[in-house]
C-alpha positions as CSV (number, residue, x, y, z in Angstrom):
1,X,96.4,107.4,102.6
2,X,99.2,104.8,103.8
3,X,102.8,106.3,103.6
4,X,106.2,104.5,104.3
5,X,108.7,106.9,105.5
6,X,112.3,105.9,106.0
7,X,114.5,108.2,107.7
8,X,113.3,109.6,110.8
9,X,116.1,112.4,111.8
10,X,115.8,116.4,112.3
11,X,113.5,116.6,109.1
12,X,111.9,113.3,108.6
13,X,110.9,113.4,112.1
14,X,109.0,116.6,111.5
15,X,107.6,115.0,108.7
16,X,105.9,112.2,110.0
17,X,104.3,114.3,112.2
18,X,103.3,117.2,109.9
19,X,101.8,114.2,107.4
20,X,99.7,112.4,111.0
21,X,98.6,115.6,111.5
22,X,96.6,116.1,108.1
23,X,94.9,112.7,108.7
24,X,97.2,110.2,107.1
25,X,98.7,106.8,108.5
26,X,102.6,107.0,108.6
27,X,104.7,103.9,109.3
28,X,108.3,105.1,109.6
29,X,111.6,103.2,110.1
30,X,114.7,104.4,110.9
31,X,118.3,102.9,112.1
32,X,117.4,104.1,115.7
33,X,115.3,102.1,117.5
34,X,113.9,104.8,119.4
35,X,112.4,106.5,116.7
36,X,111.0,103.8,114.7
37,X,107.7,102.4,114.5
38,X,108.8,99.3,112.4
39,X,112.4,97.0,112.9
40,X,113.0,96.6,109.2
41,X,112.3,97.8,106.0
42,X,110.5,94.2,105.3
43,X,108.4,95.2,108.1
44,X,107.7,99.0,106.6
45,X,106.7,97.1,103.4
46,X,104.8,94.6,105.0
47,X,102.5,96.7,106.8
48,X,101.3,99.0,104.0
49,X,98.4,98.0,101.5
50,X,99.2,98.4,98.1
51,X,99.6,99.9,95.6
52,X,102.5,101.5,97.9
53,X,104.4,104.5,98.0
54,X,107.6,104.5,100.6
55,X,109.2,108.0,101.2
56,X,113.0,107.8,101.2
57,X,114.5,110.8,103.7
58,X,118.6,109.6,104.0
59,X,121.9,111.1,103.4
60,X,122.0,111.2,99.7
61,X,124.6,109.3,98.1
62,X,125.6,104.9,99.4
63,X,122.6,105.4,102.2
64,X,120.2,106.4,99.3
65,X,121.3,103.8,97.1
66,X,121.5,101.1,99.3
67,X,118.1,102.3,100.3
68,X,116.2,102.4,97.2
69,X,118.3,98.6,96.4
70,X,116.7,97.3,99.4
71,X,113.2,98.8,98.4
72,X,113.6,97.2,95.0
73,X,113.8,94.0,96.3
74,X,111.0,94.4,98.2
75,X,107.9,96.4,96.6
76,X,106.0,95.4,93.9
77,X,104.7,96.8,90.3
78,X,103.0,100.0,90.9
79,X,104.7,101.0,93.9
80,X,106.2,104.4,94.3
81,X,109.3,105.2,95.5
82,X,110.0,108.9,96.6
83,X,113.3,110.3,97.5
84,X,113.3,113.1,99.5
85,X,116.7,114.0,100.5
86,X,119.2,116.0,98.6
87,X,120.4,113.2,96.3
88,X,122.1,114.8,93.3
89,X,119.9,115.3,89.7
90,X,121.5,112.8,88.1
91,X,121.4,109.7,91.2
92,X,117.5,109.9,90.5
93,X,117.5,109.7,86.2
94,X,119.7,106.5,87.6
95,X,116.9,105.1,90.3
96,X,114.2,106.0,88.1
97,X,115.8,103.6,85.5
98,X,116.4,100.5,87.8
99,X,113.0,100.8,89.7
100,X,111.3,100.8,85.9
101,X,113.1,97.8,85.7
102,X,110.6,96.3,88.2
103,X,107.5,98.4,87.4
104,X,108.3,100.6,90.8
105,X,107.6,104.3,89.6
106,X,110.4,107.2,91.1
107,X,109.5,110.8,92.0
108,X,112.3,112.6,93.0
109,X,111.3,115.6,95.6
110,X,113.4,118.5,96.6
111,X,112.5,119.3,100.3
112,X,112.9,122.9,102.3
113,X,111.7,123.9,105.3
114,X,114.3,122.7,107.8
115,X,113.8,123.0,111.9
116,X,110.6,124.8,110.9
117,X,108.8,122.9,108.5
118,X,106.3,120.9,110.5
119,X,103.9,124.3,112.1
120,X,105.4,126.4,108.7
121,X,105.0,123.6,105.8
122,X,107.5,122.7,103.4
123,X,108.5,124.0,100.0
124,X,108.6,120.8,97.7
125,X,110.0,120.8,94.3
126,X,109.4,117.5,92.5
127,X,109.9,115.6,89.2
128,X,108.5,112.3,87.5
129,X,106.1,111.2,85.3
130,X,102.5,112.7,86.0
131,X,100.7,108.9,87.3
132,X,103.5,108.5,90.0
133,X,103.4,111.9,91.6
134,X,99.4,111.4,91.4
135,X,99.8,108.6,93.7
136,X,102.2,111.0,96.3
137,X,99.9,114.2,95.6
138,X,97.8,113.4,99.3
139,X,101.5,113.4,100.8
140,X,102.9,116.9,99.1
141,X,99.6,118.5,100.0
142,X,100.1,117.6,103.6
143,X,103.6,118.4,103.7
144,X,103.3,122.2,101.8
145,X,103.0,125.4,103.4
146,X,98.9,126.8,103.8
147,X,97.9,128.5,100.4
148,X,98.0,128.7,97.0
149,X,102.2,128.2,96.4
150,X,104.7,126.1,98.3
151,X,104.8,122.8,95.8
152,X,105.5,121.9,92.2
153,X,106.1,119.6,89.8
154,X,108.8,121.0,88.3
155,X,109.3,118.2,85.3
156,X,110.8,115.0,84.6
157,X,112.5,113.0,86.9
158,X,115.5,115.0,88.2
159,X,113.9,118.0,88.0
160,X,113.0,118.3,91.8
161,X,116.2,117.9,93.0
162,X,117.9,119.7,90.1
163,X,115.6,123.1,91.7
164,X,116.3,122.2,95.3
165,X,119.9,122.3,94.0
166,X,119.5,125.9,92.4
167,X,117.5,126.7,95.6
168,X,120.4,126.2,97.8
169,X,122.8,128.0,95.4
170,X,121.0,131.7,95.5
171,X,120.6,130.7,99.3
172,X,124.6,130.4,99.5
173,X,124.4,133.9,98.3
174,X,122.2,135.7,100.0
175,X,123.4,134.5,103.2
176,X,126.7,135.7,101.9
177,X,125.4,139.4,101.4
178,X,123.6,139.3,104.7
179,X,127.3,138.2,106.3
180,X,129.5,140.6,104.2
181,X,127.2,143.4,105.0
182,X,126.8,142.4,109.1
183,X,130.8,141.9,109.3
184,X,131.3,145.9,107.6
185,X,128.3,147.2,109.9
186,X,130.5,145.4,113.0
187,X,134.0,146.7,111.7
188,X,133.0,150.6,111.3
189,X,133.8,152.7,114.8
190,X,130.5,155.0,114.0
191,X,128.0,152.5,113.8
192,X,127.0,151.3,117.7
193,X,124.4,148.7,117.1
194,X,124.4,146.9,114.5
195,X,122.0,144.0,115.8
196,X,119.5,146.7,116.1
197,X,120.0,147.6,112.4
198,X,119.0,144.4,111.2
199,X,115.9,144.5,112.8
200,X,114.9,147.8,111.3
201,X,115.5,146.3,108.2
202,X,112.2,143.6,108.8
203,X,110.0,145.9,108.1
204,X,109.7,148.6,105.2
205,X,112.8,147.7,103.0
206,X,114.0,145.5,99.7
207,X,116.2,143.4,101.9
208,X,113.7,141.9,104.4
209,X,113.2,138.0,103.8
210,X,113.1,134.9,106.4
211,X,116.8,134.7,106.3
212,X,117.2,138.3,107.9
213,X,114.4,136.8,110.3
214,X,116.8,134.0,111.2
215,X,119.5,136.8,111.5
216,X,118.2,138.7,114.2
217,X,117.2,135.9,116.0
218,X,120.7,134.7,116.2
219,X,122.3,138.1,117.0
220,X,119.6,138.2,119.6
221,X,121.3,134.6,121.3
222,X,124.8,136.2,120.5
223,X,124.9,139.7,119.8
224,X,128.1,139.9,118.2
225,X,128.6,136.1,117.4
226,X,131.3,135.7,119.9
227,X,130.8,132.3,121.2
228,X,130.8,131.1,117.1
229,X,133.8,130.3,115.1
230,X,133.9,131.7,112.0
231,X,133.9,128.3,110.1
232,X,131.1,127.1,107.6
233,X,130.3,123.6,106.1
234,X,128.9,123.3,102.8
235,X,126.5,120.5,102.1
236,X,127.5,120.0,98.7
237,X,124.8,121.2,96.8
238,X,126.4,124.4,95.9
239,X,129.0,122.4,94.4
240,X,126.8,120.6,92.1
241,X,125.2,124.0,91.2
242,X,128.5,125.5,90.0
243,X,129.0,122.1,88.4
244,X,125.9,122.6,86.7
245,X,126.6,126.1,85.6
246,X,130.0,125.3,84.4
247,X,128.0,122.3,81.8
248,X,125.7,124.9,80.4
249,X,127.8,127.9,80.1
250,X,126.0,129.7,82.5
251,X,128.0,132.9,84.5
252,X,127.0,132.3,88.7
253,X,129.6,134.6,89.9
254,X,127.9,135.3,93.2
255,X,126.7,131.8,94.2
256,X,130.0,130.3,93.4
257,X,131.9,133.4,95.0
258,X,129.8,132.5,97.9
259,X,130.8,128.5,97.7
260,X,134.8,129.9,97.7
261,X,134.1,132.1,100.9
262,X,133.2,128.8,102.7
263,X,136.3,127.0,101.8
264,X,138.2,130.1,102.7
265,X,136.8,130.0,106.2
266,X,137.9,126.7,107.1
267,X,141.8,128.1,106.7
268,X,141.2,131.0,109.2
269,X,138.7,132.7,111.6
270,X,136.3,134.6,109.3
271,X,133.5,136.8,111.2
272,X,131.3,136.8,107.7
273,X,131.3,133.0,108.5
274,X,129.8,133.4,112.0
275,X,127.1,134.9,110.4
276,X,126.9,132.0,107.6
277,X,127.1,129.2,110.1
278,X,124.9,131.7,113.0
279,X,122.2,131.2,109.8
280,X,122.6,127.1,108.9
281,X,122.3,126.7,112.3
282,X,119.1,128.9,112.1
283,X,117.1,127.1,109.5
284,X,118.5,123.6,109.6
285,X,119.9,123.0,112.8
286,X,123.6,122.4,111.7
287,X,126.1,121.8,113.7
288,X,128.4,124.6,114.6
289,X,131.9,125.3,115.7
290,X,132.1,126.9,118.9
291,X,135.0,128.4,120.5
């Protein structure tokens, strides 16, 4: 099939490619001129047969909106738009409404996979009405990991991003327990190599996950996270999930514990937040803070 994909940075970028590679036709426009393959979004819309589907991958928030305002404009009844970045749960029930307006269906679709989604796959997580994600379904099965799991339709509109959202929250967490428990492994006099300990654990124990992958592999650049400052963004999606937990009444004392470390470390050096920011760095190729 015929896909319009707008945004073409670390992950849409990936994407394209990942979706060529399966057979489909990609047309993707992005503010660089250097990675587009159209000028304009007119263009984008232009050049795909219809009935369309147009794949938004921006910074959530004005960029999305003033993305999906532009699309509105634009496609016709019966095209789809999808919005794959990290837009918040409730930014898509708001989309959904204004492109009904104009008989342009909405999936929204939570996207993970980072750096290493185009040879891994990605894990998609996405919500709408059942005729609109039909018309994406070519797309997801391109993008998802080889085998049986990797994608669902988690529910109504909202729902994708609302379990990309949770995603990221136990995420916060675990890379906090993998950082709490490298930082005690660093600080005791007996233990002598603690890089070498986290490999062991790859094999054989309860522990062992991609994370601790990504782990070693950054303790193999940096053995002892030296040239790192201790210092960790947050993308805001573990604030929403707090957010969210607070509204239903529902206890995440680890996940948002984990959210509070991060603001900690931008106040002083923390070496749990080398690890944290060793690990973003990792899997999404964020930006860190070296000394």
């Amino acid at each position: 099939m015929e896909l319009g994909l707008v945004g073409l940075g670390k992950m849409g970028g990936n994407m394209r490619e990942r979706i060529r590679r399966a057979g489909h036709t990609v047309i993707g426009y992005d503010r660089n001129p250097d990675l587009a393959d159209v000028h304009s979004l007119e263009e984008l819309v232009n050049k795909l047969k219809g009935p369309r589907v147009v794949w938004v991958m921006v910074p959530a928030g004005a960029a999305t909106q003033s993305t999906i305002d532009e699309l509105a404009e634009l496609l016709s009844p019966g095209d789809v738009v999808v919005d794959g970045g990290n837009s918040r749960w409730t930014d898509d029930e708001k989309h959904a409404e204004e492109l009904a307006a104009k008989g342009i269906g909405f999936v929204d679709c939570g996207v993970s996979g980072g750096v290493w989604g185009l040879e891994n796959g990605y894990a998609l997580m996405y919500g709408g009405d059942a005729e609109n994600v039909a018309k994406v379904q070519p797309i997801f099965d391109a993008l998802k990991p080889e085998g049986e799991f990797g994608s669902v339709h988690a529910g109504k509109v909202g729902a994708g991003h609302f379990a990309k959202m949770v995603h990221n929250g136990i995420e916060y967490a675990m890379m906090q327990a993998y950082a709490e428990g490298w930082e005690l492994l660093e600080k005791v006099d007996s233990v002598e190599n603690v890089r070498e300990i986290f490999r062991s654990w790859q094999e054989g124990t309860v522990i062992r996950s991609w994370l601790l992958d990504l782990a070693v592999n950054a303790l193999d650049e940096d053995e002892h996270l030296d040239q790192l400052r201790g210092y960790a963004s947050d993308s805001g999606e573990g604030r929403w999930t707090v957010e969210a937990a607070i509204d239903n009444a529902v206890p995440l004392p680890a996940i948002t514990a984990s959210l509070f470390a991060r603001f900690a470390s931008r106040q002083d050096d923390s070496p749990q937040m080398k690890m944290i920011a060793a690990l973003r760095n990792q899997f999404g190729g964020h930006a860190v803070e070296k000394k």
